[in-house]
C-alpha positions in Angstrom: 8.4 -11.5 -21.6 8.7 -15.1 -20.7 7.3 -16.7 -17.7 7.8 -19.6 -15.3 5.4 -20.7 -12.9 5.4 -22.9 -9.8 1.9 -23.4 -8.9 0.3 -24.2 -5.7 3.3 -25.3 -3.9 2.1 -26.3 -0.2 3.2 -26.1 3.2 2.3 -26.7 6.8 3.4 -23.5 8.7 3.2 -21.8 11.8 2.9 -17.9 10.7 0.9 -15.7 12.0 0.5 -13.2 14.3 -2.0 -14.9 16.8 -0.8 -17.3 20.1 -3.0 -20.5 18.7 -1.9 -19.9 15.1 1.4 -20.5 16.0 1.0 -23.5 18.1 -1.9 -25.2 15.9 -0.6 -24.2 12.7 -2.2 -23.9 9.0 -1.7 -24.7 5.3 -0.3 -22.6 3.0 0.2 -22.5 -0.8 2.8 -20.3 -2.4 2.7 -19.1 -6.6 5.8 -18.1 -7.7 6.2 -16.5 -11.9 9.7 -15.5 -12.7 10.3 -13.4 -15.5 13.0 -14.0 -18.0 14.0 -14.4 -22.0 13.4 -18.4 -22.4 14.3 -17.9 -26.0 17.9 -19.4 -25.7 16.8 -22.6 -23.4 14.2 -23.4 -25.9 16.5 -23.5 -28.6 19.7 -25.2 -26.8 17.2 -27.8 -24.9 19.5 -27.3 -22.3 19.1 -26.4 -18.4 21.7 -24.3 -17.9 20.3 -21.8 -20.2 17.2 -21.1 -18.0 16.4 -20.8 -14.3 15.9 -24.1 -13.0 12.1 -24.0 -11.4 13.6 -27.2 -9.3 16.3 -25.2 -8.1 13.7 -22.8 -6.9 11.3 -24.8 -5.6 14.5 -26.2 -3.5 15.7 -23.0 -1.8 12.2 -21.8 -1.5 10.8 -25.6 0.6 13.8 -24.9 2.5 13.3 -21.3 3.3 9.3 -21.2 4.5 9.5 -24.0 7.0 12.8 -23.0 8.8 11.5 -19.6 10.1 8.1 -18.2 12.0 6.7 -14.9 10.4 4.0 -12.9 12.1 3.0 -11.5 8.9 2.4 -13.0 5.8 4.2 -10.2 4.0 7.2 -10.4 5.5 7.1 -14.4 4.1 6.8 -13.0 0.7 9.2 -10.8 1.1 12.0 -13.5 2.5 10.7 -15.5 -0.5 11.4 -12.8 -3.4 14.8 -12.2 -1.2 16.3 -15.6 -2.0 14.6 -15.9 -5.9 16.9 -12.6 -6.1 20.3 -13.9 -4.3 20.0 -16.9 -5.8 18.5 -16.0 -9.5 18.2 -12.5 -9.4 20.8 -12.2 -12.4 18.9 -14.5 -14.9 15.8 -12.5 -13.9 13.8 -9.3 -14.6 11.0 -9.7 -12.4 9.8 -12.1 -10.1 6.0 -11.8 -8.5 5.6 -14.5 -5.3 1.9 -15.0 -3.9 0.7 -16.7 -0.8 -2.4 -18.5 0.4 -3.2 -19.0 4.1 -5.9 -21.0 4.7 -7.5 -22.0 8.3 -7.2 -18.2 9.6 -8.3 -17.5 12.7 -11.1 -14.5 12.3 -14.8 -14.0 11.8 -16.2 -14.4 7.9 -17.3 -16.9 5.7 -14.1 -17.1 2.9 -11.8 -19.4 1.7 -8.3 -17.9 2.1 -6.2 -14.9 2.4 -4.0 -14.2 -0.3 -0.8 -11.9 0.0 1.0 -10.9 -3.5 4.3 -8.6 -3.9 6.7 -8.4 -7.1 10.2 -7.3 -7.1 12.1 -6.0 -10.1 15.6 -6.4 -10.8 17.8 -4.3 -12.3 20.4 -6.4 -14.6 24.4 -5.1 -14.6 
């Protein structure tokens, strides 16, 4: 299957589930691979015949800022939500993952990282 990929696609948030998290804040960076038959786009040369990764990364940099989530996982799951309003039909799977860097607990490590997929079943 053919894949697109929006890589490393940062924000400054305020998730978490932790009083000073959500007053102080943290970076995040989201990777988003949609799944889909690219075969007729790269023929016609044409944007309308694939899901437009601008489109995306639109709806998504509008989603993540406009809403506080305790849980990382319930972000990834708001984020496969609108790939699957929005794109869901062009679509056979679409797998979101999330960095959160800055987080607030004991340990030497870089990041947490929260990853979910969603299949979707086509008409």
């Amino acid at each position: 299957m053919d894949k697109i990929r929006i890589k490393n696609l940062r924000f400054y948030t305020y998730n978490g589930v932790l009083p000073e998290e959500k007053k102080l804040g943290q970076q995040i960076a989201l990777d988003i691979e949609m799944q889909t038959s690219l075969k007729k786009a790269g023929k016609s040369d044409n944007v309308a015949d694939t899901v437009s990764y601008a489109e995306v990364t639109e709806k998504v940099s509008r989603l993540v800022p406009s809403k506080s989530f305790d849980l990382m996982e319930a972000l990834v799951s708001a984020i496969l939500d609108v790939i699957e309003e929005n794109f869901g039909g062009q679509l056979t799977k679409a797998i979101v993952k999330v960095r959160k860097y800055s987080v607030p607990m004991p340990g030497n490590f870089d990041h947490i990282e929260i990853e979910m997929e969603r299949e979707f079943n086509h008409a």
